[in-house]
C-alpha positions as CSV (number, residue, x, y, z in Angstrom):
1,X,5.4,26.3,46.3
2,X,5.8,28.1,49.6
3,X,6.2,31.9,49.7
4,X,6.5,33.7,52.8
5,X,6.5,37.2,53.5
6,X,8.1,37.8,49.5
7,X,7.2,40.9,48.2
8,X,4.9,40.5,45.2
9,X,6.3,42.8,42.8
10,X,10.0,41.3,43.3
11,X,8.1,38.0,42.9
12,X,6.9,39.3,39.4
13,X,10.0,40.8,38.4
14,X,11.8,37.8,39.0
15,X,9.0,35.2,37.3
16,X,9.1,37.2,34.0
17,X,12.7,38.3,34.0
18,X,14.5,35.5,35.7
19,X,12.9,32.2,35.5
20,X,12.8,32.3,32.0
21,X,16.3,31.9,31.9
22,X,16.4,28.5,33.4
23,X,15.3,27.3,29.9
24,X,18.3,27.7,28.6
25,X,20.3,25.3,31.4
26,X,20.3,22.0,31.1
27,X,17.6,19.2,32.8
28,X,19.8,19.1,36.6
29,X,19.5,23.1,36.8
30,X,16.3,24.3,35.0
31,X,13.4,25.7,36.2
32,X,11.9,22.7,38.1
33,X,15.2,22.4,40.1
34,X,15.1,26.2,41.3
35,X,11.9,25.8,42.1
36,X,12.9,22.8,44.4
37,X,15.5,25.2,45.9
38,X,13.2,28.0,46.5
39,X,10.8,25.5,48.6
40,X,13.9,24.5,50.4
41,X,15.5,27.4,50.9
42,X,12.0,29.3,52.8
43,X,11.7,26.0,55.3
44,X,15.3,26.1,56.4
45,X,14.9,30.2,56.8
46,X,11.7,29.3,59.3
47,X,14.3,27.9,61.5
48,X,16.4,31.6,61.5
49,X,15.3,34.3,63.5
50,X,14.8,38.0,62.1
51,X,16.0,36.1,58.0
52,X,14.7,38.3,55.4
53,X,12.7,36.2,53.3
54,X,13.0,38.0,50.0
55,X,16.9,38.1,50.3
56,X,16.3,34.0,50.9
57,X,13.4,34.6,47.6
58,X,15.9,36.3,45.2
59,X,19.2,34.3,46.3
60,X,17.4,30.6,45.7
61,X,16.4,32.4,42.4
62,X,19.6,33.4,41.2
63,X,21.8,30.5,42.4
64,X,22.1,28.4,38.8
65,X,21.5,31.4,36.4
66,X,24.3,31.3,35.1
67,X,25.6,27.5,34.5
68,X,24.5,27.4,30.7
69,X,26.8,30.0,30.3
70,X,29.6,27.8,32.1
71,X,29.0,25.0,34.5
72,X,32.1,24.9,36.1
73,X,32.1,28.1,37.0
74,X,28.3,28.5,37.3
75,X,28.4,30.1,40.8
76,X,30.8,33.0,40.2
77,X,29.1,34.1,37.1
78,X,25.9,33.5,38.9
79,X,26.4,36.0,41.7
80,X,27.5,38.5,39.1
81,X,24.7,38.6,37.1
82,X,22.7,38.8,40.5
83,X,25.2,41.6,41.2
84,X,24.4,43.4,37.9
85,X,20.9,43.5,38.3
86,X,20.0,47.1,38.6
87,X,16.6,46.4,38.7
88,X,17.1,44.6,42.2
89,X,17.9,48.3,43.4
90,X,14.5,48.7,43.9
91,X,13.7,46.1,46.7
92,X,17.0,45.7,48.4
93,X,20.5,48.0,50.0
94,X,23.6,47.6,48.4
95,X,24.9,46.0,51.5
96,X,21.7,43.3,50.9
97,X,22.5,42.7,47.4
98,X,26.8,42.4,48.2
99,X,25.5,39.4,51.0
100,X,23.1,37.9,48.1
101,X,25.9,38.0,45.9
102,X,28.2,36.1,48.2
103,X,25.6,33.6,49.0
104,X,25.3,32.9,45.5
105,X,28.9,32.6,45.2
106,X,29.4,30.6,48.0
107,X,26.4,27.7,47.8
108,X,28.6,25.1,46.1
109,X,28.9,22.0,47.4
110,X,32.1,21.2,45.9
111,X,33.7,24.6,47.6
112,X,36.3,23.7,50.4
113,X,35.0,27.4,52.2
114,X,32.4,27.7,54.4
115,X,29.5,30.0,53.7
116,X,30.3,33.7,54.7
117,X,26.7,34.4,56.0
118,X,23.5,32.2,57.0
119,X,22.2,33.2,53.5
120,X,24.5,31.2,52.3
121,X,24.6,28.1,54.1
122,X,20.7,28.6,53.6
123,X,20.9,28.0,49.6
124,X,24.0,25.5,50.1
125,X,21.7,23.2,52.3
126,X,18.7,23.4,50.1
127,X,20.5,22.6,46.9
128,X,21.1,19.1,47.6
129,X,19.0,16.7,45.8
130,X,16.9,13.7,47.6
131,X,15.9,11.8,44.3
132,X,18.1,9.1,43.4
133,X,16.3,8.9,40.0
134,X,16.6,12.5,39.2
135,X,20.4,12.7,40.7
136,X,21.3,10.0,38.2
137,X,19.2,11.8,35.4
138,X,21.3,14.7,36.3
139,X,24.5,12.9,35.9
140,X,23.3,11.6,32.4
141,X,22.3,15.1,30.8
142,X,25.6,17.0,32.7
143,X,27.7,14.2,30.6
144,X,26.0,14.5,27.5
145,X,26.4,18.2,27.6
146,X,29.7,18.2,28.7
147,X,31.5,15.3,27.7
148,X,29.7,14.2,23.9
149,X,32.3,11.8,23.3
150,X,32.8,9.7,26.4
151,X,31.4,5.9,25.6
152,X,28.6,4.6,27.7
153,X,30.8,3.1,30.2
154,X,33.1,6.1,30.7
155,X,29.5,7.8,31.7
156,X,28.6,5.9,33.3
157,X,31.5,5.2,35.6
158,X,32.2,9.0,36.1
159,X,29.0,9.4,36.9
160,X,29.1,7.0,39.7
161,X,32.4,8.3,41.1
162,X,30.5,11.7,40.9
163,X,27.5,10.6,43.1
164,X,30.3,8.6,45.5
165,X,32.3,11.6,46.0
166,X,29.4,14.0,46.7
167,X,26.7,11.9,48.1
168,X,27.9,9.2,49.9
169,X,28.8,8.8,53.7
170,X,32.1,10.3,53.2
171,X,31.4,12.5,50.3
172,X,31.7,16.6,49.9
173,X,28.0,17.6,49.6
174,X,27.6,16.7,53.6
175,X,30.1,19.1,55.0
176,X,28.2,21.8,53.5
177,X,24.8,20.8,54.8
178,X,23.9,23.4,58.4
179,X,20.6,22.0,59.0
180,X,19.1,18.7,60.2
181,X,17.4,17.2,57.4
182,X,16.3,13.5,58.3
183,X,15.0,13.2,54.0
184,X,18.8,14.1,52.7
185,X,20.0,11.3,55.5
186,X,18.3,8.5,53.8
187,X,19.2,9.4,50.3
188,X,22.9,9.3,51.6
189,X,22.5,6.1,52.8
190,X,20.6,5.3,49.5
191,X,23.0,6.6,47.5
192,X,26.3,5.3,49.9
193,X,25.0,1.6,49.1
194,X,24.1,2.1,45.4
195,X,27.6,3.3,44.8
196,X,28.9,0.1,46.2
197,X,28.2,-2.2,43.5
198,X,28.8,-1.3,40.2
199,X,27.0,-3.6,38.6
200,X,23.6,-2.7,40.2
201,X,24.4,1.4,39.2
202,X,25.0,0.6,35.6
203,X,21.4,-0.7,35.7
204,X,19.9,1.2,37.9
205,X,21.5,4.3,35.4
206,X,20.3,2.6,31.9
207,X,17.2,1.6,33.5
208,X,16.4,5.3,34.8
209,X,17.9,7.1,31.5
210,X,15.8,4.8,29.6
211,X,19.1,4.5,27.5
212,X,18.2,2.5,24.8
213,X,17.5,2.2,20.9
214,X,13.9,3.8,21.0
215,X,12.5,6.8,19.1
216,X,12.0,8.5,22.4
217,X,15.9,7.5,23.7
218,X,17.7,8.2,20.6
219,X,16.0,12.0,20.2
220,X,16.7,12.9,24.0
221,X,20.7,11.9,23.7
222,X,20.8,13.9,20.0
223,X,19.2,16.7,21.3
224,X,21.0,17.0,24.4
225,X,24.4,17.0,22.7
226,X,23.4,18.7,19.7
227,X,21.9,21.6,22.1
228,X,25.2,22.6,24.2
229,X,27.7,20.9,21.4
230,X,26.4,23.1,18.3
231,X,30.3,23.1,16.3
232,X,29.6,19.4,16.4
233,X,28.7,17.7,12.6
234,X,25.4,15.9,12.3
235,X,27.7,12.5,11.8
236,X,29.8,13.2,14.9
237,X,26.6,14.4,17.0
238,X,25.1,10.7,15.7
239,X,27.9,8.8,17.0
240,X,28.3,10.5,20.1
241,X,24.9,9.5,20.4
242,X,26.2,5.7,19.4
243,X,28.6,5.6,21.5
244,X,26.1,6.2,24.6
245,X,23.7,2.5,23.7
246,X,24.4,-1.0,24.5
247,X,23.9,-2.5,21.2
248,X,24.5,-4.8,18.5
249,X,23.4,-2.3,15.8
250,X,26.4,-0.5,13.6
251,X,26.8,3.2,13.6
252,X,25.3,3.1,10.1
253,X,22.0,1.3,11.1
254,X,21.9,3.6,14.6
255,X,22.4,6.6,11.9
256,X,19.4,5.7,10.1
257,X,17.1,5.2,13.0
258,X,18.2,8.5,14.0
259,X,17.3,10.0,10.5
260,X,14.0,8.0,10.2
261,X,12.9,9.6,13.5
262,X,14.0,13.2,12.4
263,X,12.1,12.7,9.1
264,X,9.0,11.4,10.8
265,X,9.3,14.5,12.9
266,X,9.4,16.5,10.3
267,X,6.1,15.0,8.2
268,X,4.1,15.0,12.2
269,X,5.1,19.0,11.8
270,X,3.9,19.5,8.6
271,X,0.5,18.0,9.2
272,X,0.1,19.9,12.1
């Protein structure tokens, strides 16, 4: 990871008071993807004379704290928690942390307004994806959080519509792009002919989701609805989870596959 000119003690605070957060979003905005942003956001604030790099540090770090808490308003309650953070006080003004906040607030590649400051057309730009695997493994754990009862092919589908509507040549995510990336234009073009044919993306999004009737496939998709879908019963959890597989096994036979694997969990825990 690059770090520029970031104070070390902000760097600390935010490590051990911050990061850990990201555990508790789900696999498109944990840890590994702020990181990603971090990375991002320091090269694009080489190109900016004067930036302050620990305002680009702390913004990058912030940006998807809050989207456990609710992902469709992630970047509003984001901004306020970076808002609230008296312990920021320390390393930045009040007029710093008020153009953090907005940054935050703004980054959003869905939002029809511009940026209000190159801090946040900074973090906006960074957080695009250039991983067609990982942007369709994103897709899959968003839906599972968020929709548990959608069949395979309603996922599916959205999902596609999703990465067409952001990532394509015509799609959202580009107008809020302010620096020259050559990388993000090849995934668009990756992305712009994947979208094309629906056939190839229902694949291409089994294949990569590894959505199938294994040990390893059926624990992923009950754990990821079970995490952010807790008033959900064990039996409607299960065949939410059913309803995600192309197969020829009844819910009864998927149930006990699921409860095989949870016992054998179980025993592997005990032994250990």
């Amino acid at each position: 990871m690059i770090y520029i000119n970031i104070n070390n003690e902000l760097k600390k605070y935010i490590e051990q008071n911050i990061f850990p957060s990201y555990q508790k979003n789900d696999n498109g905005h944990n840890l590994e993807h702020i990181k990603y942003v971090i990375n991002r956001s320091l090269m694009f604030a080489n190109e900016v004379p004067d930036i302050n790099y620990n305002m680009v540090y702390t913004i990058a770090s912030y940006h998807d704290i809050g989207h456990y808490i609710d992902a469709k308003n992630h970047e509003k309650i984001s901004s306020e928690i970076l808002e609230q953070d008296k312990n920021l006080k320390r390393f930045f003004t009040d007029d710093e942390i008020i153009i953090m906040k907005e940054a935050v607030a703004d980054h959003r590649a869905s939002l029809k307004s511009e940026p209000r400051s190159i801090y946040g057309k900074i973090v906006s730009t960074a957080d695009r994806s250039m991983n067609l695997n990982k942007t369709i493994k994103r897709t899959f754990t968003y839906r599972l959080a968020n929709n548990p009862n959608d069949t395979l092919n309603d996922v599916i589908e959205d999902a596609r519509n999703h990465i067409n509507k952001k990532y394509s040549k015509n799609g959202y995510a580009i107008k809020k792009v302010y620096f020259k990336d050559k990388d993000f234009d090849n995934f668009i073009n990756e992305c712009t002919k994947l979208v094309a044919n629906k056939e190839l993306f229902k694949q291409r999004f089994i294949e990569i989701n590894k959505i199938n009737t294994s040990e390893e496939s059926l624990m992923f998709i009950l754990n990821e609805i079970k995490k952010y879908n807790e008033h959900m019963s064990f039996d409607e959890v299960v065949y939410a989870v059913y309803i995600k597989l192309d197969t020829n096994l009844s819910f009864e036979e998927i149930k006990q596959k699921i409860i095989n694997c949870i016992d054998k969990q179980k025993q592997l825990t005990l032994i250990k």
